[in-house]
One Martini backbone bead per residue (centre of mass of N, CA, C, O) as a GRO file, in nm:
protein
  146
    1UNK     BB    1  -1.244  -1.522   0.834
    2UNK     BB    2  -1.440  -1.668   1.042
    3UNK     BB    3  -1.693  -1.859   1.085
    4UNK     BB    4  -1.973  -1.801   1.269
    5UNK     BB    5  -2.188  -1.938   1.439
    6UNK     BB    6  -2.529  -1.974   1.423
    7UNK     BB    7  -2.856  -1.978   1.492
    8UNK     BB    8  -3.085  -2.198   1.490
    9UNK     BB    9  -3.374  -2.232   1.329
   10UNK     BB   10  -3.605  -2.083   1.546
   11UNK     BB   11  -3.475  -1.927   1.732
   12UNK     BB   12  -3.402  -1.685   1.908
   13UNK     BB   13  -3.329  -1.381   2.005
   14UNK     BB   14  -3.129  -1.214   2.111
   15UNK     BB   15  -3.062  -1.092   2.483
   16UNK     BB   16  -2.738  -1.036   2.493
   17UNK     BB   17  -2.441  -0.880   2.400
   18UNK     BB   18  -2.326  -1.140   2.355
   19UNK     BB   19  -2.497  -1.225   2.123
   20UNK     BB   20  -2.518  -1.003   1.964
   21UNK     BB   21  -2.205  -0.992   1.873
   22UNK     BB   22  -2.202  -1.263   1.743
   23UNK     BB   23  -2.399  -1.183   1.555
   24UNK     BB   24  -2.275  -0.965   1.387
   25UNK     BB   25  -1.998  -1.154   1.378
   26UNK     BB   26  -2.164  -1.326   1.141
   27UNK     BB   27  -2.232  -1.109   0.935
   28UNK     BB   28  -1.930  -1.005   0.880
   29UNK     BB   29  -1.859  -1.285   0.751
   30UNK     BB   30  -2.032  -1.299   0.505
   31UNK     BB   31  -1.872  -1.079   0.341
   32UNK     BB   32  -1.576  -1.231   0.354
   33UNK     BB   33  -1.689  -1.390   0.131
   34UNK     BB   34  -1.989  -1.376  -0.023
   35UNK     BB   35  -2.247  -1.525   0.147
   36UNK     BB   36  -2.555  -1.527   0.006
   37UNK     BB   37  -2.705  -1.760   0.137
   38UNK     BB   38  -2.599  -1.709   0.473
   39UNK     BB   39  -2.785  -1.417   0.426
   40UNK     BB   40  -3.031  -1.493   0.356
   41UNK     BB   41  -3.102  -1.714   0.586
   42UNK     BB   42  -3.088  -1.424   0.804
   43UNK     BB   43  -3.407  -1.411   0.692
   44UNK     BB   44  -3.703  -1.347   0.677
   45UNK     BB   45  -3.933  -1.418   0.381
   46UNK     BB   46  -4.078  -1.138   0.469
   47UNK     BB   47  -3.896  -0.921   0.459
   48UNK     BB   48  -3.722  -0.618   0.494
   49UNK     BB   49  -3.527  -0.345   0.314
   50UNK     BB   50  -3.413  -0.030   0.391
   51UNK     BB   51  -3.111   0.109   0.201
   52UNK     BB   52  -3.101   0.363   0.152
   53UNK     BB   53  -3.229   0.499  -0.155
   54UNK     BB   54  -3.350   0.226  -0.194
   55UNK     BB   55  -3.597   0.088  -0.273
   56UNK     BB   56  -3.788  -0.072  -0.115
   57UNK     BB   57  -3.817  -0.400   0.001
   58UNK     BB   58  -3.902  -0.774  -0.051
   59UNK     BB   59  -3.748  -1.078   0.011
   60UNK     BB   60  -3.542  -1.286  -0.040
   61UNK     BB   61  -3.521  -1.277  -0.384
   62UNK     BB   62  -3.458  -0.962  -0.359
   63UNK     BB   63  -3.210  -0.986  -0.145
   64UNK     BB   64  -3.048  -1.172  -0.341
   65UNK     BB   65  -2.994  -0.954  -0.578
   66UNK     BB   66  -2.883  -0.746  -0.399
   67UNK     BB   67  -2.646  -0.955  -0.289
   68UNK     BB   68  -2.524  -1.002  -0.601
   69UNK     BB   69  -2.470  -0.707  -0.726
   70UNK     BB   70  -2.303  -0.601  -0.508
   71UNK     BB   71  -2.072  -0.804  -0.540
   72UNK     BB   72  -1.989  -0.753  -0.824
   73UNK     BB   73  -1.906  -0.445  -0.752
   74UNK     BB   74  -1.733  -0.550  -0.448
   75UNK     BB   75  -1.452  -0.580  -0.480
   76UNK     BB   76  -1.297  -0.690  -0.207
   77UNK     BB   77  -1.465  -0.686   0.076
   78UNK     BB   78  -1.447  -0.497   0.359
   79UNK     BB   79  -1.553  -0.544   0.725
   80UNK     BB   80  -1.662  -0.375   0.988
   81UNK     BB   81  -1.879  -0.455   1.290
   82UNK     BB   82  -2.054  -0.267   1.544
   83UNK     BB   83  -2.216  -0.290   1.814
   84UNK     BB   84  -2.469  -0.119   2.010
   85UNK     BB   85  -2.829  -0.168   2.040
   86UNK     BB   86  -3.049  -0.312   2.268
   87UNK     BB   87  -3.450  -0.343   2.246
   88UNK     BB   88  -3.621  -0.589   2.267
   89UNK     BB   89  -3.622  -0.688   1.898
   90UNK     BB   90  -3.358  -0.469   1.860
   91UNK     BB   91  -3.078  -0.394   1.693
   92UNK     BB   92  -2.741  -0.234   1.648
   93UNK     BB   93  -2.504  -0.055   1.454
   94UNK     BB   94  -2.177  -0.026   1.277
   95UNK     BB   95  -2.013   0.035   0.981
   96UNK     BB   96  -1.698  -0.038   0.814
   97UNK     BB   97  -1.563  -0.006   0.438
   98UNK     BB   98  -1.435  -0.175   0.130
   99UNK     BB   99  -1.364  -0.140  -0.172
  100UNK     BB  100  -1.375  -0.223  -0.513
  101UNK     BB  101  -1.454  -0.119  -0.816
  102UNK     BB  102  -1.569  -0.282  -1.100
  103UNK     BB  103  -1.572  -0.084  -1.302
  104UNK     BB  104  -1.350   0.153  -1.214
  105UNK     BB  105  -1.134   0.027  -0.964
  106UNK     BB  106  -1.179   0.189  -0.752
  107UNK     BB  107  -1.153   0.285  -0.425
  108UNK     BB  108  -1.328   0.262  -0.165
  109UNK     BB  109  -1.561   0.384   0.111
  110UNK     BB  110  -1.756   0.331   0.427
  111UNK     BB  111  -2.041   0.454   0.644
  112UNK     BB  112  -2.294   0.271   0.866
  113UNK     BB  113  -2.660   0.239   0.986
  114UNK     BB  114  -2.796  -0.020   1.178
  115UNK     BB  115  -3.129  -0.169   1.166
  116UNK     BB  116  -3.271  -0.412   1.318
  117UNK     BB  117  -3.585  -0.655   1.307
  118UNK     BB  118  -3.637  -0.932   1.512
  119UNK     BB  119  -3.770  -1.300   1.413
  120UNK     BB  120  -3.648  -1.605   1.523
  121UNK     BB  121  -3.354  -1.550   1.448
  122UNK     BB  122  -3.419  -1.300   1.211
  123UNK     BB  123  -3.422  -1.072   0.994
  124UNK     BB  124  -3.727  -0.847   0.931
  125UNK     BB  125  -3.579  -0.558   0.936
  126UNK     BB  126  -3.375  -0.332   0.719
  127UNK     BB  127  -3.213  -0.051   0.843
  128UNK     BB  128  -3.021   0.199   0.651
  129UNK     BB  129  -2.731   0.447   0.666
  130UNK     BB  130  -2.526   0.577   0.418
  131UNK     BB  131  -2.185   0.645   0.346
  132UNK     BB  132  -1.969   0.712   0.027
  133UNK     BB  133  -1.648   0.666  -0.138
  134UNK     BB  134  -1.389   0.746  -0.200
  135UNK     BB  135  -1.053   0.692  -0.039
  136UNK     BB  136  -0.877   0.942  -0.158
  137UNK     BB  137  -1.112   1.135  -0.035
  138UNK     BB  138  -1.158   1.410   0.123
  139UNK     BB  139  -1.422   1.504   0.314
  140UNK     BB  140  -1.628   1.746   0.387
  141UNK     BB  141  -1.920   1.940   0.484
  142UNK     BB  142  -1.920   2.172   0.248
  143UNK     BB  143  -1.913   1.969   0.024
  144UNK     BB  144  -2.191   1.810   0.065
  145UNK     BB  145  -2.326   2.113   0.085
  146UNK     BB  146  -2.328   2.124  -0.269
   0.00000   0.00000   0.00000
C-alpha cells in the first residue's frame, strides 16, 4: 500500500468526511509495514491511550514502546480501516485484521473500534475497544460468554 501524506505538524484537525477518510488511510497505511517512527508522529507529546485491557498509558515513548512489542508478535499485519463518525474533535473508525502470531506461528484475526480524540491535527487520546482470536476458529456468542 502507498503511503498517504498527512497533514504538516502544527495543522488543523480534520473537519470534513473526506479529511477524515484520507486521515484514517494514512494511518492504516503506516501499518504495513510497521512504521513506528511515522505511527509515534502522529500522536501529540502527552498522547493518553487506552487501549483494550492494557492499562491506561501515556506519552510518545511509551506508545513507541506498545508499537514495538505490537511490530515484534504481529508478523505480517495486514489492516483495513474505515472511517466512522466525525464531532467537534472527536472521530472514529472500525478496523478489521490480520498476521501471524509470532510465537506461536498460528494465523490470527481481528476486529475493533477506535475513537481518536484529535488536537493540532495529531491524535492526543486513542481509545481502542476490540476482539481478536485464531483466524481458522469460528466462535459464536455461546462460547464467548463461557
Amino acid at each position: 500500500m502507498t503511503t498517504i501524506p498527512l497533514a504538516k505538524p502544527g495543522d488543523r484537525n480534520p473537519r470534513t468526511i473526506e479529511e477524515c477518510r484520507s486521515f484514517v488511510a494514512y494511518v492504516e497505511s503506516l501499518f504495513m509495514p510497521w512504521n513506528v517512527d511515522a505511527l509515534v508522529d502522529g500522536f501529540t507529546e502527552d498522547c493518553v491511550v487506552r487501549f483494550g485491557i492494557v492499562p491506561e498509558f501515556r506519552g510518545r515513548e511509551a506508545l513507541r514502546g506498545f508499537f514495538m512489542a505490537r511490530s515484534a508478535k504481529q508478523k505480517g499485519y495486514r489492516l483495513k480501516k474505515q472511517f466512522r463518525t466525525l464531532m467537534n474533535d472527536t472521530m472514529t473508525n472500525i478496523w478489521d485484521g490480520e498476521w501471524e502470531d509470532s510465537g506461536t506461528g498460528r494465523l490470527m484475526k481481528g476486529f475493533g473500534v477506535e475513537v481518536w480524540t484529535m488536537r493540532g491535527g495529531k491524535i492526543a487520546v486513542w481509545e481502542t475497544a476490540f476482539n481478536s482470536g485464531p483466524a481458522d476458529e469460528a466462535l459464536d456468542v455461546s462460547q464467548m460468554l463461557k
